[in-house]
C-alpha positions in Angstrom: 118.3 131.2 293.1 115.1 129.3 293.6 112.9 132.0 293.3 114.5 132.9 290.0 114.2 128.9 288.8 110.5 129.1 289.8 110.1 132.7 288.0 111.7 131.0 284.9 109.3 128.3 285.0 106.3 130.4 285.9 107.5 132.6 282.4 107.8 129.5 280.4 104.8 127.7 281.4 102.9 131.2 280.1 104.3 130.6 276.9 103.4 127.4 276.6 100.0 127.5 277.1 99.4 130.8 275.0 101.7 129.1 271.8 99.2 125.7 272.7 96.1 127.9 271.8 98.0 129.0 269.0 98.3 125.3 268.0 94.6 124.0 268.7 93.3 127.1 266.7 95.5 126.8 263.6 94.5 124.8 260.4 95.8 121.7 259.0 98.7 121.6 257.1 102.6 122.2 256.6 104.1 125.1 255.1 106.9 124.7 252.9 109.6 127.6 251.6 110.8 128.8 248.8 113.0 131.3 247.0 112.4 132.5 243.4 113.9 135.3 241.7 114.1 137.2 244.8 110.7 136.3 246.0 109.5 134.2 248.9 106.9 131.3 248.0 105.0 129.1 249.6 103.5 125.6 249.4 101.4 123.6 250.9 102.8 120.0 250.3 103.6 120.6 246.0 100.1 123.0 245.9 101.3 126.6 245.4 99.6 129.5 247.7 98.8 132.8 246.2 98.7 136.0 248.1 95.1 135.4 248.4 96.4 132.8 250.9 98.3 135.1 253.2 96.4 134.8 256.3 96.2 130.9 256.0 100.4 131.1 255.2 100.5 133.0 258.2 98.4 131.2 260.6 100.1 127.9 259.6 103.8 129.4 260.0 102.8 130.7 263.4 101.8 126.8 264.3 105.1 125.5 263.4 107.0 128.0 265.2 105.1 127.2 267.9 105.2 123.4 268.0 109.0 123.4 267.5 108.9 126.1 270.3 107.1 123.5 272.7 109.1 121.0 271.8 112.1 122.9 273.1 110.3 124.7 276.1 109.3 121.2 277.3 112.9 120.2 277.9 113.7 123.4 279.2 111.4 122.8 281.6 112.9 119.4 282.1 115.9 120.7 283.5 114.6 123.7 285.8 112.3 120.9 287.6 115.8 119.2 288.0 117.6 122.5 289.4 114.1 123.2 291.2 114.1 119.8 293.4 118.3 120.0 293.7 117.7 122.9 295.4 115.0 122.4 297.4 116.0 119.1 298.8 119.0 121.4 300.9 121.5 119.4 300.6 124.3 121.9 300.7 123.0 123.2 303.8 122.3 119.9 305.2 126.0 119.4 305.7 126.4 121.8 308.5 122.7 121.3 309.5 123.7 117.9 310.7 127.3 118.1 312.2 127.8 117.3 315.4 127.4 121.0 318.0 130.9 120.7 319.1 132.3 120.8 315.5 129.8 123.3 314.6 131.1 125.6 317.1 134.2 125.5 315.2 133.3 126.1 312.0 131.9 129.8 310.3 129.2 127.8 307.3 129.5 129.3 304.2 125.8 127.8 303.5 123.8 128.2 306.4 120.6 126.2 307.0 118.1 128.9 306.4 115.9 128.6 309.9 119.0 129.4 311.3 119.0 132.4 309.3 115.5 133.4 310.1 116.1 133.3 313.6 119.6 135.4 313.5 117.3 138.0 311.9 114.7 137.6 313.8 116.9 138.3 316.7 118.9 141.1 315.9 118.9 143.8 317.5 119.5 147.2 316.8 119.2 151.0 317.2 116.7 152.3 314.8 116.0 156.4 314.3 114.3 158.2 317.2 111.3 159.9 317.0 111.3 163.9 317.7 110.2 165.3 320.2 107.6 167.2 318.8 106.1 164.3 317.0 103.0 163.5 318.3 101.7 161.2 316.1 100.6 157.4 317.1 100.7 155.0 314.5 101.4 151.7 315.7 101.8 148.0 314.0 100.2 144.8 314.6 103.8 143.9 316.2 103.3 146.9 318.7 105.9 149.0 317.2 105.6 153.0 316.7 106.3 153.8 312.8 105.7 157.6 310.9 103.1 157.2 309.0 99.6 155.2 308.4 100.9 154.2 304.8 103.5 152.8 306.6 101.4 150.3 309.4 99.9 149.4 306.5 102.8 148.1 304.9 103.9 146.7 308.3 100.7 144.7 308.9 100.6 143.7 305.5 104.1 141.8 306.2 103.4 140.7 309.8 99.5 139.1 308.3 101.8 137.5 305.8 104.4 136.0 308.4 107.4 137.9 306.6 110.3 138.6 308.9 111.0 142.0 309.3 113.3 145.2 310.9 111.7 148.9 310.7 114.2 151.5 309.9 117.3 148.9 310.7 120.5 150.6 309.7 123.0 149.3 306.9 126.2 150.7 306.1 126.7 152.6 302.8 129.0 154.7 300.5 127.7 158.0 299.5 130.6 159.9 297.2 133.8 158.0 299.2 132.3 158.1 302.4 130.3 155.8 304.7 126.8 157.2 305.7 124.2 155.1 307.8 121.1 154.8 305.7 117.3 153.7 307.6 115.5 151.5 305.2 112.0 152.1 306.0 111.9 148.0 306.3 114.2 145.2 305.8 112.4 142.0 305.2 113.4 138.3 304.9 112.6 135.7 302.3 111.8 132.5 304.6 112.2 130.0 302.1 115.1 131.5 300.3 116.9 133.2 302.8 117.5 136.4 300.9 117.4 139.9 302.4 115.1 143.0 301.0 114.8 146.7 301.5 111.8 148.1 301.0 111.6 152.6 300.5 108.4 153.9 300.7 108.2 157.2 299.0 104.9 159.4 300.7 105.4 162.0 299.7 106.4 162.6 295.8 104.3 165.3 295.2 106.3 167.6 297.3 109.6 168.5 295.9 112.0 168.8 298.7 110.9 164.9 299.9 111.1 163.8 296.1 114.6 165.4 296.0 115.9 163.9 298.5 114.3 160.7 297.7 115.6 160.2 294.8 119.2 160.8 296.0 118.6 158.0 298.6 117.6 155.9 295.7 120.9 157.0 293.4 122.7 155.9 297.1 121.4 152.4 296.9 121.7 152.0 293.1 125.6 152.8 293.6 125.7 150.5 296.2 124.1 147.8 294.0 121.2 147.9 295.8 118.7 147.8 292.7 114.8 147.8 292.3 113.5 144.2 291.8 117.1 142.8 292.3 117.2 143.7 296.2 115.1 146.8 296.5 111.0 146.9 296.5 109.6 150.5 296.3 106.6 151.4 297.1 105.1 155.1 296.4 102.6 157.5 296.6 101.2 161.5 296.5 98.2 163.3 298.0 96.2 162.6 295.1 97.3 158.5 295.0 97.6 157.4 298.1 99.5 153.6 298.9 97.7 150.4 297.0 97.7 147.4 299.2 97.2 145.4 296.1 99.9 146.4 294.6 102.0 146.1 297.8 100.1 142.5 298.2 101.5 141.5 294.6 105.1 142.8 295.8 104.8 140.5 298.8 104.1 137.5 297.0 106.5 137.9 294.9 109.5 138.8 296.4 108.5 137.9 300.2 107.1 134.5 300.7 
C-alpha cells in the first residue's frame, strides 16, 4: 500500500508541475462562455473574441483548467501525505512488535513487523532445481551461488549490490488446468520496506521457439494464478540479437524492490 501512496504522489506531483508551466506561460485574462444559436462564444470580461483569437481562447482555457486542477491536486496530495505518514509510522505492526515474548508465543499476527518478515525470508530454506549432470557451466553470484546463465548473475548481483532479499529458483505451489504443479521462479525477491513478495522470470531466450513456447505458457500459469506483471511479477527479457539491459533491470529494482 505504501508504495502505491508514494506512486500516486510521485504521478500527481508530475502533473502539477507540467499544468504550473502551463500556468506561468499563459496570458492574462479570464475566459468566459457562451451559447448562441448553436454556437460557442467567447469573452474576455464583456469584449467578444473572434476566431482570429483562437489560440489566445485556447491558451487561456488550458490555464483555468489547470489552476482549478491544482487547486484540487493540492488537496489530494493533502490527504496521501496523511495516509503516507499513517502508514509509515507502523503502528498496526507495532502492536505485536511490542507484546510481551511469552504472549507473542501465543499469538499467529495478522500484521507482522516487517524485520521480522525479512528475516523469515531471509531464512528459509529450501530445495531449489538441480543442475544436470552434463552442465558444465560456472556462473556464480556475488552471494556464491551457482545460477544458468550470465544474464542471470547479472540480475543476481544487481539485487545483492542493491541489498534486496532474495531466493533463486525457490519453489511455489501452483494450479495448472485443476492440478498442482511446482513452478521455479528464476528469483523471488522482497520489498524491505514494504514487506511484499516478487517473482521475477527472465526470458533468454525468445528468439528460439521451443523456449518462447514454453515461456509463455509459464507466464499464462502465473496470470491464472493471479500472479500478474507489475502487480506481483517483474519480467525481464531478451534474444541473441538484444541481450539483458541492466538499466532497464536497474529501473525495475527501484521501483518495485527497494
Amino acid at each position: 500500500m505504501l508504495s502505491i501512496i508514494e506512486k500516486e504522489i510521485q504521478s500527481l506531483k508530475e502533473i502539477q508541475k507540467c499544468s504550473r508551466k502551463v500556468i506561468e506561460e499563459a496570458p492574462e485574462g479570464n475566459l468566459r462562455c457562451a451559447i448562441n444559436k448553436g454556437c460557442y462564444q467567447y469573452y474576455c470580461g464583456k469584449k467578444y473574441l473572434g476566431n482570429e483569437k483562437k489560440e489566445y481562447i485556447k491558451q487561456i482555457a488550458q490555464k483555468e483548467y489547470c489552476l482549478k486542477l491544482n487547486r484540487q491536486i493540492e488537496r489530494y496530495l493533502q490527504k496521501l501525505r496523511e495516509l503516507q505518514e499513517l502508514y509509515e509510522n507502523n503502528s498496526l505492526e507495532e502492536i505485536y512488535r511490542t507484546l510481551h515474548p511469552a504472549r507473542k508465543c501465543l499469538i499467529k499476527p495478522f500484521i507482522k513487523p516487517r524485520e521480522e518478515i525479512v528475516e523469515e525470508f531471509e531464512n528459509k530454506k529450501y530445495q531449489g532445481k538441480s543442475f544436470a549432470e552434463d552442465d558444465i557451466t560456472a556462473y556464480f553470484t556475488m552471494k556464491g551461488e551457482r545460477v544458468r546463465s550470465k544474464s542471470e548473475k547479472i540480475i543476481a548481483d544487481e539485487l545483492f549490490r542493491y541489498d534486496v532479499p532474495y531466493k533463486y529458483e525457490m519453489p511455489i505451489e501452483l494450479r495448472d488446468r485443476n492440478r498442482k504443479i511446482k513452478i521455479y521462479p528464476d528469483f523471488t525477491a522482497l520489498n524491505r520496506r514494504t514487506g511484499k513478495l516478487w517473482l521475477i522470470e527472465h526470458l533468454g531466450m525468445m528468439d528460439r521457439l521451443s523456449y518462447s513456447e514454453n515461456a509463455m505458457h509459464k507466464l499464462d500459469i502465473y496470470e491464472k494464478n493471479d500472479l500478474l506483471i507489475g502487480e506481483n511479477l517483474i519480467l525481464l527479457h531478451e534474444t541473441s540479437g538484444d541481450p539483458l539491459s541492466t538499466i532497464v533491470l536497474r529501473k525495475y529494482i527501484e521501483m518495485y524492490l527497494i
